[in-house]
PyMOL Python script that loads the backbone (N, CA, C, O; Angstrom):
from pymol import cmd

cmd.read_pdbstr("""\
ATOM      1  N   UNK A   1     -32.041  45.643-238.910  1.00  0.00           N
ATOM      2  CA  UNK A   1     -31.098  44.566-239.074  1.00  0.00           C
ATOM      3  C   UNK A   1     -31.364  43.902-240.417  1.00  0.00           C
ATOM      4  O   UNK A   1     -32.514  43.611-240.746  1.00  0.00           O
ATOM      5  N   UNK A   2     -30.378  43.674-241.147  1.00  0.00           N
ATOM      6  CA  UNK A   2     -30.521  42.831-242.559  1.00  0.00           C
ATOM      7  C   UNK A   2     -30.346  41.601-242.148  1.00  0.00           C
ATOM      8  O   UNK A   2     -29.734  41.185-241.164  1.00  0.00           O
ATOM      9  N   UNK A   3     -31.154  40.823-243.294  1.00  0.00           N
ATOM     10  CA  UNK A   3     -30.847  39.549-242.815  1.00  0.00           C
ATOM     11  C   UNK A   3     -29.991  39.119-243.823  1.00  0.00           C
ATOM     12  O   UNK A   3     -29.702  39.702-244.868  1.00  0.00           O
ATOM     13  N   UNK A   4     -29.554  37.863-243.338  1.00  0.00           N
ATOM     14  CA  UNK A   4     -27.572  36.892-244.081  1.00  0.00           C
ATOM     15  C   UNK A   4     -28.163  36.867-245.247  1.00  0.00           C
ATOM     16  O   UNK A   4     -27.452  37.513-246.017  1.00  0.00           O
ATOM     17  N   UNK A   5     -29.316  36.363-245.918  1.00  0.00           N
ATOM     18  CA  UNK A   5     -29.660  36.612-247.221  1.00  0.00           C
ATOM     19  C   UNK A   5     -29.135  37.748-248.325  1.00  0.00           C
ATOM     20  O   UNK A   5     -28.388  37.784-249.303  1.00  0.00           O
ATOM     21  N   UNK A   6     -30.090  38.761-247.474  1.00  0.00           N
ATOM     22  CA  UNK A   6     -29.741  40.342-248.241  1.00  0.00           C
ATOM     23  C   UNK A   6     -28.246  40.881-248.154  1.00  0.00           C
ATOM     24  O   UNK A   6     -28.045  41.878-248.848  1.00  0.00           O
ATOM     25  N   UNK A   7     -27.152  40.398-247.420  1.00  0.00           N
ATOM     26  CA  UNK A   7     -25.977  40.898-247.205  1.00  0.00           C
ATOM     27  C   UNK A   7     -25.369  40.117-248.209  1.00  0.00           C
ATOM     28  O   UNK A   7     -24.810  40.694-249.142  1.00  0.00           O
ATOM     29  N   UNK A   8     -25.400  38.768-248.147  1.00  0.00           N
ATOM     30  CA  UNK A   8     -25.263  37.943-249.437  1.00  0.00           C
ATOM     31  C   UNK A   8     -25.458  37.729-251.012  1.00  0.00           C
ATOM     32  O   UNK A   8     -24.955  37.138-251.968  1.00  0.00           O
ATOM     33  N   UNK A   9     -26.569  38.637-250.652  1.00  0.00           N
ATOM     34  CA  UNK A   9     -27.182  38.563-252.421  1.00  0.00           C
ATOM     35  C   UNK A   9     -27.888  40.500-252.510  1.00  0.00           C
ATOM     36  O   UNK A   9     -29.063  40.505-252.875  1.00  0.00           O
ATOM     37  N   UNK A  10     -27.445  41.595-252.299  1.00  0.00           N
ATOM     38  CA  UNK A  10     -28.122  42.488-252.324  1.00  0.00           C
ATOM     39  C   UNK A  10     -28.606  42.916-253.529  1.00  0.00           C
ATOM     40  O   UNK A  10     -29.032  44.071-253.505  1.00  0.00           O
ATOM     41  N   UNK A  11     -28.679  42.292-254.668  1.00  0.00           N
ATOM     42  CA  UNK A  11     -29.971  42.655-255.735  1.00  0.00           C
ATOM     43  C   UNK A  11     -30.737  42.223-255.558  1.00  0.00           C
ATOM     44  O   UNK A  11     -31.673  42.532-256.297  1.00  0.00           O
ATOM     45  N   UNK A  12     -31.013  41.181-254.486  1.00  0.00           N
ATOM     46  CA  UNK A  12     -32.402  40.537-254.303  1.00  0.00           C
ATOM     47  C   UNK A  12     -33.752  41.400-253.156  1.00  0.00           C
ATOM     48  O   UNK A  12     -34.969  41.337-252.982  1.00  0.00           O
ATOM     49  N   UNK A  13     -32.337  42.301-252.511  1.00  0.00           N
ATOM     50  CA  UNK A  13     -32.911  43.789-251.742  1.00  0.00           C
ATOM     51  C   UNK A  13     -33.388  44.684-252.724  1.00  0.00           C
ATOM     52  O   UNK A  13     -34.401  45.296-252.385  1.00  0.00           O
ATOM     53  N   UNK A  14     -32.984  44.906-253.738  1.00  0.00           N
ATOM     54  CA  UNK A  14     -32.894  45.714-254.659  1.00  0.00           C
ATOM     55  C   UNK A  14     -33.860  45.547-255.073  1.00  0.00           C
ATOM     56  O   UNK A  14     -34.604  46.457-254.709  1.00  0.00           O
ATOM     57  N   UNK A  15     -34.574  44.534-255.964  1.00  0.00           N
ATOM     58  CA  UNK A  15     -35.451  43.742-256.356  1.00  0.00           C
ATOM     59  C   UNK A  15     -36.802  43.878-255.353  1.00  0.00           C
ATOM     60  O   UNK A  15     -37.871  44.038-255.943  1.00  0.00           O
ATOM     61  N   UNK A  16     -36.815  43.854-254.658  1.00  0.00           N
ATOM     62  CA  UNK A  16     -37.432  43.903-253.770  1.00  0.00           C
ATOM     63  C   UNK A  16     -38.455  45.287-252.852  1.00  0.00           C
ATOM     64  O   UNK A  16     -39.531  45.382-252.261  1.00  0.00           O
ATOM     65  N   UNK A  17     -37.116  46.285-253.282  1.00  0.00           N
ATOM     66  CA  UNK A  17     -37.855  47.318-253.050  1.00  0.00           C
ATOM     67  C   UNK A  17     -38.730  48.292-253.322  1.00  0.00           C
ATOM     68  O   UNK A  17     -39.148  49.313-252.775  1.00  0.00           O
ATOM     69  N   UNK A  18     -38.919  47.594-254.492  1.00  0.00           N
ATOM     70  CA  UNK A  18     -39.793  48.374-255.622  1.00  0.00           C
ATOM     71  C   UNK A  18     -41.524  48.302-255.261  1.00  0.00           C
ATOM     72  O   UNK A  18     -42.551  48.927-255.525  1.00  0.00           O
ATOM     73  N   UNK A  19     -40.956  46.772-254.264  1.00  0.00           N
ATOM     74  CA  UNK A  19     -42.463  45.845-254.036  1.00  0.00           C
ATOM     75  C   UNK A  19     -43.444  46.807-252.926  1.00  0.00           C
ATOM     76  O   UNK A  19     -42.865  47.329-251.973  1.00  0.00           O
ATOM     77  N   UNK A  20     -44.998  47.015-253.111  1.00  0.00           N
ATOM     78  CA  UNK A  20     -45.785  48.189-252.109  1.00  0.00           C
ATOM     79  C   UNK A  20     -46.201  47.230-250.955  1.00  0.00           C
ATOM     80  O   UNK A  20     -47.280  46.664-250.781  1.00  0.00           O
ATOM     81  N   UNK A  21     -44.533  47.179-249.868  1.00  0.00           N
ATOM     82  CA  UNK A  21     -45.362  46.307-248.657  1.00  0.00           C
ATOM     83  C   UNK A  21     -46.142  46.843-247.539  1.00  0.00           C
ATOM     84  O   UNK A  21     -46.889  46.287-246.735  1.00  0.00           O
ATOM     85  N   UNK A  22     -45.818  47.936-247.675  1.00  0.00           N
ATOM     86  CA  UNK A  22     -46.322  49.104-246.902  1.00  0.00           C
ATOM     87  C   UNK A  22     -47.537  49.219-246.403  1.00  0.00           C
ATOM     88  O   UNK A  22     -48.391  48.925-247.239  1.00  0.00           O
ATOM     89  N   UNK A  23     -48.074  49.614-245.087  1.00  0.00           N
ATOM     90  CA  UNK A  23     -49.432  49.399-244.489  1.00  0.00           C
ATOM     91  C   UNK A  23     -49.860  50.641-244.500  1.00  0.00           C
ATOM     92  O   UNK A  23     -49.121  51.574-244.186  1.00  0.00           O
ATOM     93  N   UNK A  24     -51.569  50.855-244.999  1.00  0.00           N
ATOM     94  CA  UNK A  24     -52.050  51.690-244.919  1.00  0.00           C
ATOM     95  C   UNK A  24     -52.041  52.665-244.115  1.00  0.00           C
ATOM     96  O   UNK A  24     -52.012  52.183-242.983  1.00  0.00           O
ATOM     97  N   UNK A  25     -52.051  53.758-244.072  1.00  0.00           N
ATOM     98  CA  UNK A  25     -51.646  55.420-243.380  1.00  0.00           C
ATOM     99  C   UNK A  25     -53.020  55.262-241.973  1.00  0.00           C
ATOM    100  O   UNK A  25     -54.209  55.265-242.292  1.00  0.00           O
ATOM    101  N   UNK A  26     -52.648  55.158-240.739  1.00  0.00           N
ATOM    102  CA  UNK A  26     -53.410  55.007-239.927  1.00  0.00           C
ATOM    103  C   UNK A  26     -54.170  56.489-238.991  1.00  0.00           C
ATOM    104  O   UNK A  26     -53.583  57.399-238.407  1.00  0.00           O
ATOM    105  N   UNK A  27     -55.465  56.274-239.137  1.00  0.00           N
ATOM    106  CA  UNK A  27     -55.934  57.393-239.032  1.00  0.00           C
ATOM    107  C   UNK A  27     -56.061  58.027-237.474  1.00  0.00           C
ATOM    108  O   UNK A  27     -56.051  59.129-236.925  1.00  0.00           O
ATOM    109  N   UNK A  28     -56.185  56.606-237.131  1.00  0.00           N
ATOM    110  CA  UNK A  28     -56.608  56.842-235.322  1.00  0.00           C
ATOM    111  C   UNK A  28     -55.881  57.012-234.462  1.00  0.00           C
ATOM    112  O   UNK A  28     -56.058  56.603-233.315  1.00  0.00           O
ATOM    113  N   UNK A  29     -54.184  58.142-235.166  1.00  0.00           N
ATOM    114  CA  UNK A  29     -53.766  58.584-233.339  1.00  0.00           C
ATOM    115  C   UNK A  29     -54.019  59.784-233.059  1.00  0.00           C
ATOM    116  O   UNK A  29     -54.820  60.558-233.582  1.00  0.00           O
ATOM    117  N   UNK A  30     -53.152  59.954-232.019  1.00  0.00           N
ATOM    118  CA  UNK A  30     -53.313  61.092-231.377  1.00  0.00           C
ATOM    119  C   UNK A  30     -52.631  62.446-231.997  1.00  0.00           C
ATOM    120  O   UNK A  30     -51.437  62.589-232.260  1.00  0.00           O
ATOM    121  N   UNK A  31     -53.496  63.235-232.137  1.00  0.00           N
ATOM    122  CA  UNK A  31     -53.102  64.452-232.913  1.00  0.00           C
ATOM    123  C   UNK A  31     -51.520  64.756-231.958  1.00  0.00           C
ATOM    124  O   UNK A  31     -51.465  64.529-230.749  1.00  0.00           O
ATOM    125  N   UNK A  32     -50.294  65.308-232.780  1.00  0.00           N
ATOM    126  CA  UNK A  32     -49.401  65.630-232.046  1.00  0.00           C
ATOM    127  C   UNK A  32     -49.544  66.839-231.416  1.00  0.00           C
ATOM    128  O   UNK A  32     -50.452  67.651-231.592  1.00  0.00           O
ATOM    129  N   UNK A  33     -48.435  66.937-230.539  1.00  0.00           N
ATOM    130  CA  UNK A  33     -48.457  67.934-229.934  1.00  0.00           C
ATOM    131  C   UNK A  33     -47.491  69.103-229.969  1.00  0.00           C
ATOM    132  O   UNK A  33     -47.672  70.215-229.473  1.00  0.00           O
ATOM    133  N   UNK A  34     -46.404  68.654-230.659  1.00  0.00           N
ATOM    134  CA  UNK A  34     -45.483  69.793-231.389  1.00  0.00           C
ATOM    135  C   UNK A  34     -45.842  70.362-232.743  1.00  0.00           C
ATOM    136  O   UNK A  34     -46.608  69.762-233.496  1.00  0.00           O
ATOM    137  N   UNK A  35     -45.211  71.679-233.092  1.00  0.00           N
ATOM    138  CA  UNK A  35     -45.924  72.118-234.573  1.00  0.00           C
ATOM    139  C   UNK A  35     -44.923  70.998-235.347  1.00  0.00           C
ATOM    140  O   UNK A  35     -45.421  70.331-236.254  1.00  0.00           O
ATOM    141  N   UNK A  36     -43.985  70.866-235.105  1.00  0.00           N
ATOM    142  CA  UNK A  36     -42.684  70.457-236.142  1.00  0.00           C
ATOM    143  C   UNK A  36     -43.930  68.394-236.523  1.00  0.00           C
ATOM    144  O   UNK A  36     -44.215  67.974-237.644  1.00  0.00           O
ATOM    145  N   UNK A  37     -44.307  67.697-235.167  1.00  0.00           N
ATOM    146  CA  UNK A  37     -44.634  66.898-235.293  1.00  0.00           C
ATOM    147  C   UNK A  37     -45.898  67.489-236.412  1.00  0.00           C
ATOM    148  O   UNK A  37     -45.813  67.521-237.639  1.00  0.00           O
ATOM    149  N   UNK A  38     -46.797  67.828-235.752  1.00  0.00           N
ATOM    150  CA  UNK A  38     -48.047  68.288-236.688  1.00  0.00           C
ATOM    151  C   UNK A  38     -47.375  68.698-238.598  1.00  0.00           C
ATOM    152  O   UNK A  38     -48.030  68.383-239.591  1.00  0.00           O
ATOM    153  N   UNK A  39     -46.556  69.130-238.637  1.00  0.00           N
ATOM    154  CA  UNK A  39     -46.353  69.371-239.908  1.00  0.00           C
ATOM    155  C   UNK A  39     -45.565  67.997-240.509  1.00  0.00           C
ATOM    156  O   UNK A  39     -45.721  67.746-241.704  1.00  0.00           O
ATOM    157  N   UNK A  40     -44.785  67.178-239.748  1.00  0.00           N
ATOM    158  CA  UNK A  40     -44.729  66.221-240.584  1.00  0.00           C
ATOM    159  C   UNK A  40     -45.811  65.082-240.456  1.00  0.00           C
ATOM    160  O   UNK A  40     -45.456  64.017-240.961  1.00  0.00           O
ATOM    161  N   UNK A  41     -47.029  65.096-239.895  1.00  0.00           N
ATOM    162  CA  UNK A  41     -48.218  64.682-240.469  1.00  0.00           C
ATOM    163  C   UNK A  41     -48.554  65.017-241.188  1.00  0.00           C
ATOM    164  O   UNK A  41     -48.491  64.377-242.238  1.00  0.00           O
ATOM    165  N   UNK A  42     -49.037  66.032-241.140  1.00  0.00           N
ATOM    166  CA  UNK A  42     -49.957  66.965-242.553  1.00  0.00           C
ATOM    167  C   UNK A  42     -48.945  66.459-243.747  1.00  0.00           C
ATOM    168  O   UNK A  42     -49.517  65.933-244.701  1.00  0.00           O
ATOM    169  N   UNK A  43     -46.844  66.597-243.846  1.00  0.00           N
ATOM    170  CA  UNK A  43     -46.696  66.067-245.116  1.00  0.00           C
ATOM    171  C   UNK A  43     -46.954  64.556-245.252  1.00  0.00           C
ATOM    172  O   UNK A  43     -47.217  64.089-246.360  1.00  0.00           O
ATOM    173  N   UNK A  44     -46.899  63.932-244.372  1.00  0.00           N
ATOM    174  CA  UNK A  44     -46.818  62.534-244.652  1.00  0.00           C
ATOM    175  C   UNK A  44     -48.499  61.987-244.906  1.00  0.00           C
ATOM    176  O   UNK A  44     -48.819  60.831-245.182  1.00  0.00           O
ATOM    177  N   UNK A  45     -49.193  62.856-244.772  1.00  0.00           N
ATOM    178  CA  UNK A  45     -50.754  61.935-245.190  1.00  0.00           C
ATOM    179  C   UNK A  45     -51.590  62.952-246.329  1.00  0.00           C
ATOM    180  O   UNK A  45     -52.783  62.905-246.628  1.00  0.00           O
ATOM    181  N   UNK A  46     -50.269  64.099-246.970  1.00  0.00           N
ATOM    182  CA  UNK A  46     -50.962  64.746-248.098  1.00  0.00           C
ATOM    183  C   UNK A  46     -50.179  63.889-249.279  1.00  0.00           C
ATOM    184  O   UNK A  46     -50.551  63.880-250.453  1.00  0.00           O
ATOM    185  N   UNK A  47     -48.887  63.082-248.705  1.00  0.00           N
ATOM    186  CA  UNK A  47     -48.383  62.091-249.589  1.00  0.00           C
ATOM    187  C   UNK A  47     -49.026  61.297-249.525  1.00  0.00           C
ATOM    188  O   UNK A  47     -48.865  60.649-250.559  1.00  0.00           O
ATOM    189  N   UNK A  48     -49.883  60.760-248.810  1.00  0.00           N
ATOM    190  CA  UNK A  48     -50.210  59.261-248.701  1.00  0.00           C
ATOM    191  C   UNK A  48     -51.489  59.253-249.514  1.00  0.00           C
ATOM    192  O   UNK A  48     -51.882  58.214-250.045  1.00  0.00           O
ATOM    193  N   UNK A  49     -52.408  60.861-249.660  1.00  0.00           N
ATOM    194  CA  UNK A  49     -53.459  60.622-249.968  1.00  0.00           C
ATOM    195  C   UNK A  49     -53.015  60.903-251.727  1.00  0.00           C
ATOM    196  O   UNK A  49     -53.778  60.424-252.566  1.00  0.00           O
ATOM    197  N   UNK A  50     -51.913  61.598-252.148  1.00  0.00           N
ATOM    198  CA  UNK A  50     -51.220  61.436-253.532  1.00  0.00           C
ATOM    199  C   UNK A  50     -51.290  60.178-254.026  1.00  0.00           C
ATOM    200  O   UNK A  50     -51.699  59.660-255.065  1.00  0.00           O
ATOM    201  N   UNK A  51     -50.711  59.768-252.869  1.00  0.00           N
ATOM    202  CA  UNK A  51     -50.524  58.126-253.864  1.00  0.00           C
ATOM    203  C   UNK A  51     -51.420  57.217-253.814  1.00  0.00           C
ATOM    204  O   UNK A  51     -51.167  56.088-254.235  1.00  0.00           O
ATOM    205  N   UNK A  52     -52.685  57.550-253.270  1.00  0.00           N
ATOM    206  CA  UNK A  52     -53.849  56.606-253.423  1.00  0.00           C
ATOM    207  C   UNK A  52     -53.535  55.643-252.148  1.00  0.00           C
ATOM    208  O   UNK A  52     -53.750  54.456-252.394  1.00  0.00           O
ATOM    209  N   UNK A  53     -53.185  55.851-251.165  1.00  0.00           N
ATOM    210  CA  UNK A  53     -52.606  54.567-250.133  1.00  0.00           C
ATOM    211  C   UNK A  53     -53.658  54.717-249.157  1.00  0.00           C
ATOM    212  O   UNK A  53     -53.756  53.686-248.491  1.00  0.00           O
ATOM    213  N   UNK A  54     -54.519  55.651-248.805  1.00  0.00           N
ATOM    214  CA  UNK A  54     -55.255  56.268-247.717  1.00  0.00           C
ATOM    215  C   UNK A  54     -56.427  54.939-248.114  1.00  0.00           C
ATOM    216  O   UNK A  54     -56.721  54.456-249.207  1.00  0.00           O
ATOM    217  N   UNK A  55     -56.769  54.713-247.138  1.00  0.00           N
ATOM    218  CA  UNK A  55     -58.053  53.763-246.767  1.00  0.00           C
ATOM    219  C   UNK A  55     -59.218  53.628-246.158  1.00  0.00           C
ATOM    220  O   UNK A  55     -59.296  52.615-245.463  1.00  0.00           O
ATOM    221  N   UNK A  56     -60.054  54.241-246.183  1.00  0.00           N
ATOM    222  CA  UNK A  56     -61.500  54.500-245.499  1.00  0.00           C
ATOM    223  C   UNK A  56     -61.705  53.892-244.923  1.00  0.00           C
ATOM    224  O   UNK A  56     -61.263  52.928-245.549  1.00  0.00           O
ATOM    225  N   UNK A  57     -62.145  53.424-243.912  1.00  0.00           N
ATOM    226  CA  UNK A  57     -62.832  52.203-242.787  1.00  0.00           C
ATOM    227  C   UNK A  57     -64.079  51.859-243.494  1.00  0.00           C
ATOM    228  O   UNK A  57     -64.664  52.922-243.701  1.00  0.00           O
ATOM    229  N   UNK A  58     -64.837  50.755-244.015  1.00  0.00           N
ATOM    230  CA  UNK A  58     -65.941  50.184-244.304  1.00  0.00           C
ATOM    231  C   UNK A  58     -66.457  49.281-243.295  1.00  0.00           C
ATOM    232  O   UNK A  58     -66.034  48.266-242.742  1.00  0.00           O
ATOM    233  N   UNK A  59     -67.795  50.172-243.219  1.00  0.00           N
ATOM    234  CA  UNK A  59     -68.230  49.175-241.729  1.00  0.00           C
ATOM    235  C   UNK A  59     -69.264  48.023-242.373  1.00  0.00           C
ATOM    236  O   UNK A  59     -70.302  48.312-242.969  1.00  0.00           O
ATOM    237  N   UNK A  60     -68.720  46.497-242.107  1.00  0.00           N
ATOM    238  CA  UNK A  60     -69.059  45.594-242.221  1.00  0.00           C
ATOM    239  C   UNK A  60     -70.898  45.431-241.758  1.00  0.00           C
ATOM    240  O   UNK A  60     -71.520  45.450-240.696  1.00  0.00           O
ATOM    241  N   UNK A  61     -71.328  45.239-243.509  1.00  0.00           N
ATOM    242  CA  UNK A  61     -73.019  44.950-242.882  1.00  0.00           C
ATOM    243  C   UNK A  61     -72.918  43.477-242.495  1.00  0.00           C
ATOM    244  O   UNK A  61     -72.002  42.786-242.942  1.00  0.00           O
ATOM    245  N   UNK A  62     -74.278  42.756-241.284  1.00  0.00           N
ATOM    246  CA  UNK A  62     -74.724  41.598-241.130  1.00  0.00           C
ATOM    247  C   UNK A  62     -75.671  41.472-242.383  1.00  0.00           C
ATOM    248  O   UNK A  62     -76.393  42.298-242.942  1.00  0.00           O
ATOM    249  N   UNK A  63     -75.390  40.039-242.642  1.00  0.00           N
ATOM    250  CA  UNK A  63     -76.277  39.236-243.290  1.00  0.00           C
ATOM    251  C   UNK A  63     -77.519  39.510-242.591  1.00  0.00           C
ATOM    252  O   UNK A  63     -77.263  39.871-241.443  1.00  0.00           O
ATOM    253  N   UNK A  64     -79.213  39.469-242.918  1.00  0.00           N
ATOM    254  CA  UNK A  64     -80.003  39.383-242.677  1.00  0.00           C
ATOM    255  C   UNK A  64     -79.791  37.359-241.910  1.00  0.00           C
ATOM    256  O   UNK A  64     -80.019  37.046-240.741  1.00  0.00           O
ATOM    257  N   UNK A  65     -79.513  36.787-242.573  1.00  0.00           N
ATOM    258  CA  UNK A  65     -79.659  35.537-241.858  1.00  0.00           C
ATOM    259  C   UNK A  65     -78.925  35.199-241.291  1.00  0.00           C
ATOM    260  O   UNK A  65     -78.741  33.982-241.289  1.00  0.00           O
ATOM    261  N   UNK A  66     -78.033  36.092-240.441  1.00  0.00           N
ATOM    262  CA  UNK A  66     -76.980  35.897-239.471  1.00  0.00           C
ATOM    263  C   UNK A  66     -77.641  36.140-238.307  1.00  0.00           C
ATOM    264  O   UNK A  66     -77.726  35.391-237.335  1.00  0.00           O
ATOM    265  N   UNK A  67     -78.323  37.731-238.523  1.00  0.00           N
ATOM    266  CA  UNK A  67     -79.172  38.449-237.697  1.00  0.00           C
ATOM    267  C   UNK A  67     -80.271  37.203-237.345  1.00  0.00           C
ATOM    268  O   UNK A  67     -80.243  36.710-236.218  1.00  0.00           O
ATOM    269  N   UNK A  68     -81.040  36.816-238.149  1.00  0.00           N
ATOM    270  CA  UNK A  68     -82.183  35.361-237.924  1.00  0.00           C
ATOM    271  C   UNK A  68     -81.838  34.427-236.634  1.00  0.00           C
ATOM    272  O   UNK A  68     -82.418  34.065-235.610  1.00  0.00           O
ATOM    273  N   UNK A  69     -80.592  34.242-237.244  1.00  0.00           N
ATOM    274  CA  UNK A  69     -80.365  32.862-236.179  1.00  0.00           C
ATOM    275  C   UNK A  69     -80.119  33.508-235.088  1.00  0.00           C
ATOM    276  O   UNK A  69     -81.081  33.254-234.362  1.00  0.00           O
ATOM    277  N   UNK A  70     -79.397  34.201-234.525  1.00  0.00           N
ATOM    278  CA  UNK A  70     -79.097  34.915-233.666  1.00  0.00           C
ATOM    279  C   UNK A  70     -80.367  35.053-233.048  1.00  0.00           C
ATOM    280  O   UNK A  70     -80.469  34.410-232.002  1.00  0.00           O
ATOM    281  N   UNK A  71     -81.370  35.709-233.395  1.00  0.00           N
ATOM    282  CA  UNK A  71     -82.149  35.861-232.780  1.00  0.00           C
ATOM    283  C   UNK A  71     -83.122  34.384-232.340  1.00  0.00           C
ATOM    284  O   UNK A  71     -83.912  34.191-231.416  1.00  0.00           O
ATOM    285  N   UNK A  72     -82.737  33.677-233.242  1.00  0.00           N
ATOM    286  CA  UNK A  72     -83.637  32.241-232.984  1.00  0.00           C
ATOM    287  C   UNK A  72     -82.782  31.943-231.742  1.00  0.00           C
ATOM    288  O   UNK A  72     -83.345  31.651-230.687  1.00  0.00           O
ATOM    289  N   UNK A  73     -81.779  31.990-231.806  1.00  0.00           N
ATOM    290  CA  UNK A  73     -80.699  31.190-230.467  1.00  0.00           C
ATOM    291  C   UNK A  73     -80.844  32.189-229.055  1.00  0.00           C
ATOM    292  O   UNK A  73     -80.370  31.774-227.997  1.00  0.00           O
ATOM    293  N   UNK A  74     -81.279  33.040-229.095  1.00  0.00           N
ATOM    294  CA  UNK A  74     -82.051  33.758-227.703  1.00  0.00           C
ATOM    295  C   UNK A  74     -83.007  33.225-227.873  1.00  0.00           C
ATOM    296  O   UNK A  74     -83.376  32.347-227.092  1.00  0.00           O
ATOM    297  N   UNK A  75     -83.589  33.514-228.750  1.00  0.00           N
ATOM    298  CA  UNK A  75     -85.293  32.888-227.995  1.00  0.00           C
ATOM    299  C   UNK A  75     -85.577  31.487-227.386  1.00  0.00           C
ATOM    300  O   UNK A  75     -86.314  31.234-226.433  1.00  0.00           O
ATOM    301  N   UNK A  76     -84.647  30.407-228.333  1.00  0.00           N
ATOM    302  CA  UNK A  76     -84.247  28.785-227.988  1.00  0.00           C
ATOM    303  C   UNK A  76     -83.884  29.611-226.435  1.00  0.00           C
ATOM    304  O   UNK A  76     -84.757  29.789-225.586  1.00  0.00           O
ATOM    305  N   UNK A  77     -82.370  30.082-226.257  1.00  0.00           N
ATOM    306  CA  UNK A  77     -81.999  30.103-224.905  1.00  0.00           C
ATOM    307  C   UNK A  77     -82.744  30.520-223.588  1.00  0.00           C
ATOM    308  O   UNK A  77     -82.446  30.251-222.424  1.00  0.00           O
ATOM    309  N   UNK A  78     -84.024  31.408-224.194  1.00  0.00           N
ATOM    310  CA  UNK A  78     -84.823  31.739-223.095  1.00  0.00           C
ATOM    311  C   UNK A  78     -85.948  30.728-222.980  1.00  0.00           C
ATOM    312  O   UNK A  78     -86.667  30.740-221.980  1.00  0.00           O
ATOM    313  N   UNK A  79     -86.099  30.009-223.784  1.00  0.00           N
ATOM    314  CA  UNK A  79     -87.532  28.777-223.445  1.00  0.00           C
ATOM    315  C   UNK A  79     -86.407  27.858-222.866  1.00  0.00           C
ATOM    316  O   UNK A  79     -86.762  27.564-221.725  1.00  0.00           O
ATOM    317  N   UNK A  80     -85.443  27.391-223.099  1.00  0.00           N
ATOM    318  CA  UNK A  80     -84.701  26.766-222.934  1.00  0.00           C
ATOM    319  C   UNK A  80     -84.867  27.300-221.096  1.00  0.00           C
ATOM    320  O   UNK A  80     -85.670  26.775-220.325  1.00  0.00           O
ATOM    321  N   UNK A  81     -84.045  28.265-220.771  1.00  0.00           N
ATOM    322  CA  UNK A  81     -84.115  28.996-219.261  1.00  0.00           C
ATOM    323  C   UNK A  81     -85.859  28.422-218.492  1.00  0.00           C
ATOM    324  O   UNK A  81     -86.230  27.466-217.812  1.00  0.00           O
ATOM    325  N   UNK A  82     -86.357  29.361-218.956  1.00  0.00           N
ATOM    326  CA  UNK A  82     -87.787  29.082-218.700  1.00  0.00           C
ATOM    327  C   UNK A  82     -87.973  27.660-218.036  1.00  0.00           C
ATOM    328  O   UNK A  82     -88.137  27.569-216.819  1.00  0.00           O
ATOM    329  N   UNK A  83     -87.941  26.378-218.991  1.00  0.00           N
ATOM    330  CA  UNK A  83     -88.325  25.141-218.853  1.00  0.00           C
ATOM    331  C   UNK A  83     -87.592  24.357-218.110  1.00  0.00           C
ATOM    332  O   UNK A  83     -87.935  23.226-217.767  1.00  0.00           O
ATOM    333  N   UNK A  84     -86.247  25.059-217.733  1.00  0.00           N
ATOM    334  CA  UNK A  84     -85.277  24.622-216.219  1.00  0.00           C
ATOM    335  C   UNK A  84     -85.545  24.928-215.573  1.00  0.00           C
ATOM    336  O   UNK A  84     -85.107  24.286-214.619  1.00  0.00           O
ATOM    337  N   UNK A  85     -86.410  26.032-215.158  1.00  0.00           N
ATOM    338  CA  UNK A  85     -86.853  27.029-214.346  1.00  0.00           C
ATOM    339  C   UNK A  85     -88.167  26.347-213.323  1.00  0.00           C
ATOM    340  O   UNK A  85     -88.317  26.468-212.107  1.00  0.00           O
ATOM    341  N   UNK A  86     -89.168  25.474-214.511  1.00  0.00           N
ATOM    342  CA  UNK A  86     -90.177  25.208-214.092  1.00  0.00           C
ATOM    343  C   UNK A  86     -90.068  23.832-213.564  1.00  0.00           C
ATOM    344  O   UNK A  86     -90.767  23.455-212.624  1.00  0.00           O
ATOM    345  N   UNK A  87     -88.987  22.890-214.300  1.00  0.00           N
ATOM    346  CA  UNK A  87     -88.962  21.589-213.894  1.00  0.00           C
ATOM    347  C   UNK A  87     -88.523  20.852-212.310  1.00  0.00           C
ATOM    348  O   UNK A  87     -88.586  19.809-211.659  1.00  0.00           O
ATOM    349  N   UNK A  88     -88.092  22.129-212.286  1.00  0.00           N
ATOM    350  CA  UNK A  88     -87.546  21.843-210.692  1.00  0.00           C
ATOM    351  C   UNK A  88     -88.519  22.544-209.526  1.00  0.00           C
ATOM    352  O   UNK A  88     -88.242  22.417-208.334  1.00  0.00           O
TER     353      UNK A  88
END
""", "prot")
cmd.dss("prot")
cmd.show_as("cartoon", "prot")
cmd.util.cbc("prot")
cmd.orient("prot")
């Protein structure tokens, strides 16, 4: 559906399409199950990796002092446990 804008002013569609809004080529489905499907994967992600659009997953390191506290806040939570434990 276009919106009243773009029907109104269509060089501003025009203009527009040049722009890369496009979301990265997603790696994680399910392999198809027709050849016809399977081959328009294979073209659509030997284009995608042409145009530089393909995106690696980077797995996010912890801070060492994220890891710290974390571990300070179990150990608080288990003396913490502990000393409810005994007061009663």
């Amino acid at each position: 559906m276009i919106a009243a804008n773009y029907r109104k002013n269509p060089q501003a569609m025009a203009l527009q399409l040049v722009l890369d809004f496009g979301r990265a080529l997603v790696w994680a489905t399910r392999r198809p199950t027709t050849a016809a499907a399977r081959t328009v994967r294979a073209l659509r992600g030997a284009t995608f990796k042409a145009a530089g659009r393909i995106q690696w997953p980077v797995k996010a390191i912890t801070p060492d002092w994220w890891k710290e506290a974390q571990r300070a806040a179990r150990e608080l939570a288990a003396e913490v446990r502990a000393a409810t434990l005994l007061c009663c």
